[in-house]
C-alpha positions in Angstrom: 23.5 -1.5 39.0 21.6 -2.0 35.4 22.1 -5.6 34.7 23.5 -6.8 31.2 21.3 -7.6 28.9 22.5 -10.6 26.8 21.4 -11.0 22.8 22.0 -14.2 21.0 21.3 -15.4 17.4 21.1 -19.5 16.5 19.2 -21.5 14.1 15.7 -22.6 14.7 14.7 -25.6 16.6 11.0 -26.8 17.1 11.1 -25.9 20.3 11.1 -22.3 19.2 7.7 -23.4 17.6 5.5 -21.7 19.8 7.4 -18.2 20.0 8.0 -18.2 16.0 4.3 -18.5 15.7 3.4 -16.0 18.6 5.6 -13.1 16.7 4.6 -14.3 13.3 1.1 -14.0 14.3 1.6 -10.3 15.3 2.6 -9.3 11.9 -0.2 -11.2 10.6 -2.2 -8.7 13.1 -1.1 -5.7 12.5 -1.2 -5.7 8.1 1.6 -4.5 7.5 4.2 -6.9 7.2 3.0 -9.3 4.8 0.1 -10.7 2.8 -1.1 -13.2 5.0 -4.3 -13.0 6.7 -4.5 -16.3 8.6 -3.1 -17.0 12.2 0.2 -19.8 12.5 -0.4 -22.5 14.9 3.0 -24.1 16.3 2.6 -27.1 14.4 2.5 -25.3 11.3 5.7 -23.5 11.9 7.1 -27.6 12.8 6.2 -28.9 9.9 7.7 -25.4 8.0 10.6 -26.1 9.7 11.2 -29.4 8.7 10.4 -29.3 5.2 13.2 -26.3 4.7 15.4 -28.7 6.5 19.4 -27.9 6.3 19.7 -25.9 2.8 17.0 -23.4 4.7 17.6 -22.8 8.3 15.4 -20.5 10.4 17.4 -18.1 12.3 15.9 -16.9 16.0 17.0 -14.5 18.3 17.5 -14.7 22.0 17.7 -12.3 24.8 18.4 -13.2 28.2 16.9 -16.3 27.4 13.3 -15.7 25.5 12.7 -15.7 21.9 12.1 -12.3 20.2 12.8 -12.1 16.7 13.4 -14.5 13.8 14.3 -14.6 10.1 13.4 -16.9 7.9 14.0 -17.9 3.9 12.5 -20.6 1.4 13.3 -21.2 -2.9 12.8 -18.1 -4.9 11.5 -20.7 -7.8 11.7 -24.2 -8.2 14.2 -23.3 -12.0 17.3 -24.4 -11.4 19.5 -21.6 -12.7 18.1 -19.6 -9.6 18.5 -22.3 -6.9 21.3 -19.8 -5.1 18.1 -17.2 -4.7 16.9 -17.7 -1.7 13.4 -15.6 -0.3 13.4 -13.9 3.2 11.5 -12.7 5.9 12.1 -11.0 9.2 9.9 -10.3 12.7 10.5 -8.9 15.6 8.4 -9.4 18.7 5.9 -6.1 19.2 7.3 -5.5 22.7 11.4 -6.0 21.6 11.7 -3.6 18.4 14.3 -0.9 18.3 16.5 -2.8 20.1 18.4 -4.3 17.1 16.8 -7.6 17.3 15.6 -7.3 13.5 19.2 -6.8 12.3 21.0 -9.3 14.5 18.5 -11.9 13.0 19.0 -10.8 9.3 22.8 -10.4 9.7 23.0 -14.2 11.4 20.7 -15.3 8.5 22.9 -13.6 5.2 25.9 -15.6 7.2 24.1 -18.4 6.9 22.7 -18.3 3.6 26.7 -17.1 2.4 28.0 -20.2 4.1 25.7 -22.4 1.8 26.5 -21.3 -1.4 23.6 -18.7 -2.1 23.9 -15.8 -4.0 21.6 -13.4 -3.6 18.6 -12.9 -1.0 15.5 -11.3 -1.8 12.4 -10.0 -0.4 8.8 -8.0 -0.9 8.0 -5.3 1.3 5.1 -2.3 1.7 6.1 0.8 1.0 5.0 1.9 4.3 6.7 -0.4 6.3 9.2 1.7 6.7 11.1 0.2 9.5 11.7 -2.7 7.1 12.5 -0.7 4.7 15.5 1.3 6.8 17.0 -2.3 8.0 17.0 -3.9 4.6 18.8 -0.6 3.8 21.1 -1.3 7.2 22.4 -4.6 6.2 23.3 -4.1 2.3 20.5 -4.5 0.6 19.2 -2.0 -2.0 15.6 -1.1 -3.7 15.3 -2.7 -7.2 12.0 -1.1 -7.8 8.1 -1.0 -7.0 5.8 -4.0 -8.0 2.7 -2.2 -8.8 -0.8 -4.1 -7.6 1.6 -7.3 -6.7 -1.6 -9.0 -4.8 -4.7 -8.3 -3.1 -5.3 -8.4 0.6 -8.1 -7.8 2.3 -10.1 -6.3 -1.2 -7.2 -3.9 -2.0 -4.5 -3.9 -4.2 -1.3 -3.3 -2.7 2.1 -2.6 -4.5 5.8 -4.2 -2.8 8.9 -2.5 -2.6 11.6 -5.0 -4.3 14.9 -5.5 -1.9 17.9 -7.7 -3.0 21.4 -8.1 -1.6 24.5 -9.8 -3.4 25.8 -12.5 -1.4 29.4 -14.2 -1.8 31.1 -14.9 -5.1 28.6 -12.7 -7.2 29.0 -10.0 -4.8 32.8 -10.1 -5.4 31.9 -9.8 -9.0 30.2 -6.8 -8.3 32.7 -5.1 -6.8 35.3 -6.0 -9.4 33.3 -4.6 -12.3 34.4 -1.7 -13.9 33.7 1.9 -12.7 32.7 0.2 -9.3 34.0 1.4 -6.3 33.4 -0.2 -2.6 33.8 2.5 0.2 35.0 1.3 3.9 31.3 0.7 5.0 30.2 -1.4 1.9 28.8 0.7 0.0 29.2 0.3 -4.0 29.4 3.4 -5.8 29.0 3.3 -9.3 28.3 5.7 -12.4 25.5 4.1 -13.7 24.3 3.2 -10.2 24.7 5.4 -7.9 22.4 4.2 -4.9 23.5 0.3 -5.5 24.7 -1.2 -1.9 27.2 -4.5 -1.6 27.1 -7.0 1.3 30.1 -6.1 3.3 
């Protein structure tokens, strides 16, 4: 008999330190994922954990005990009028993707985020990273547009796919608009935006 396999999202601890830094570290690796270049130690992912505090919990996933995934978000900009913008990031551990660990993180983490008052979550992605790309796409969020030669990394320019989703009061606004519809799933359809997506 195949024994259950049991998946669980919470908010970070520091004890989670070591395995935030571990997966991190992979994306780091592998150049795709972000703009980084240097390794995390555990102590840096601490202190980054203490500093966000309550207003910006880290969300980790869990399965059958081990840590494999974990989403993250920080302050779009330090303006006030966009304090309910938060910026996020998700990882999933090499050896656990395609198992929905990516998208049990970044649904636990727009819960979250909703429950504190933000209203909208955004992020940067490659345009190749097309795993990303189809879970942002999974959990609400659209494309806004391309931000062309956004930052160099290792001597090249790269350019970063724009993703945002609506969260809580101004995605109710959104749906009330006129000409918007909301199908069963979520999905916004409108006439001047067609492609648009609403958290459901």
């Amino acid at each position: 008999m195949t024994q259950a396999v049991t998946t669980t999202t919470r908010r970070a601890i520091p004890a989670d330190a070591t395995a935030i830094a571990h997966i991190y570290n992979q994306g780091i690796a592998e150049r795709v994922a972000t703009f980084e270049t240097m390794a995390r130690t555990p102590d840096q992912i601490v202190t980054q954990l203490a500093e966000r505090g309550e207003r910006y919990p880290t969300i980790v996933v869990e399965r059958d005990g081990p840590v494999i995934a974990w989403a993250a978000a920080s302050s779009y900009s330090a303006r006030p009028c966009y304090a309910g913008i938060a910026e996020f990031s998700v990882y999933v551990d090499r050896d656990a993707r395609g198992v929905g660990a990516g998208r049990a993180a970044l649904e636990r983490l727009i819960a979250e985020y909703t429950e504190r008052g933000f209203w909208k979550l955004v992020s940067r992605v490659f345009p190749e990273n097309t795993a990303s790309r189809a879970l942002c796409r999974k959990v609400g969020f659209r494309e806004v547009g391309v931000y062309e030669r956004h930052a160099m990394r290792d001597g090249v320019w790269r350019d970063c796919v724009i993703v945002e989703r609506l969260l809580g009061n101004a995605a109710i606004a959104k749906i009330d608009e006129p000409n918007v519809t909301i199908s069963r799933g979520g999905t916004v359809h409108s006439s001047s935006s067609p492609s648009a997506s609403a958290p459901s």
